[in-house]
N, C-alpha and C positions, 0 to 999 in steps of 0.2 A: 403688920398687915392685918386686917379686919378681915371677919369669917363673911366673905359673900353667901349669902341668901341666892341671889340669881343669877346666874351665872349668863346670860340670854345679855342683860342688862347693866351688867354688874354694880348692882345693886350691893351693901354691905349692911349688917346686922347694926351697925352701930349707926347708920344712915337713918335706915328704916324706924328704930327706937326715937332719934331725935325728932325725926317730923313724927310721931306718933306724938309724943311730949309736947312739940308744938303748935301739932292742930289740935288738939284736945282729945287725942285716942281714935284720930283717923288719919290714914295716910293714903298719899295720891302712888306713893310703888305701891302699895298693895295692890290697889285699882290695877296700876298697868300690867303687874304680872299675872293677876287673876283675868283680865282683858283677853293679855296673849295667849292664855293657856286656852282659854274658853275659844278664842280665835283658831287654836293651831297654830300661831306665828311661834310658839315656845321651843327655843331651840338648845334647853339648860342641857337634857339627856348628850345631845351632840357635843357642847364643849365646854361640858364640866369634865372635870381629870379625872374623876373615877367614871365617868358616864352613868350619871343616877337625874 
C-alpha cells in the first residue's frame, strides 16, 4: 500500500511523483488539494487515522 498524501482525496505519494515526472514538474493533485484547502472543502484532519 502507497503512503497517501491526502487523505480528503486519496491521493498516494507515488501518484503525485508520476504526474510530476509526466507533466514536466507540475501536477494537477497539487492544484486540487491546494484548491480545497484554500476553499475549506479539506476534510484530511476528519479522516485521516491519526487526525492531522
Amino acid at each position: 500500500m502507497q503512503q497517501l498524501i491526502c487523505y480528503c482525496f486519496e491521493h498516494s505519494e507515488g501518484e503525485i511523483r508520476r504526474e510530476v515526472l509526466e507533466r514536466g514538474g507540475h501536477s494537477r493533485i497539487l492544484e486540487q488539494i491546494r484548491m480545497a484547502k484554500k476553499a475549506g472543502s479539506c476534510r484530511c484532519a476528519e479522516v485521516h487515522p491519526e487526525s492531522r
